[in-house]
C-alpha positions, 0 to 999 in steps of 0.5 A: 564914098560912091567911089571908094566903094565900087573900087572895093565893091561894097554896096554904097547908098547915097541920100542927096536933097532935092537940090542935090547937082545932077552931076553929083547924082549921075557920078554916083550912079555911074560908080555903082551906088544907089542914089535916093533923092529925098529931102529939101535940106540936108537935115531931112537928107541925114535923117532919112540915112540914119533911119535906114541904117538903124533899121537895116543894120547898114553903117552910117557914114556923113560925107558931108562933115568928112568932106575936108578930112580925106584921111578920115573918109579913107579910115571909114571905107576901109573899116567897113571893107575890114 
């Protein structure tokens, strides 16, 4: 997502676990997205992200149930850039 995003330069926010790899947050980074590690489980994670795009309007989108269907990450991304 934190990829796709900077490539179409669309605000990207990543809420990873506790137990999230650095790698995984420091790509992110470095792709341009805000990262905000809270969490112990991905649960708290998920919800965390809900909450915030309810209230500040944002599109919710959960990489982690997309992660094997490429096509359907691909068809968000661009829904949010339409």
């Amino acid at each position: 997502m934190a990829y796709h995003g900077g490539l179409l330069n669309i605000p990207v926010t990543v809420v990873v676990p506790v137990f999230a790899p650095i790698m995984k947050i420091e790509n992110c980074k470095r792709y341009g997205a805000k990262v905000i590690i809270h969490g112990v489980n991905m649960g708290e994670s998920r919800d965390l992200g809900l909450r915030m795009a309810r209230e500040q309007g944002l599109l919710y989108v959960n990489g982690w149930a997309t992660f094997e269907r490429a096509e359907a990450i691909e068809k968000q991304i661009l829904c949010m850039y339409l």
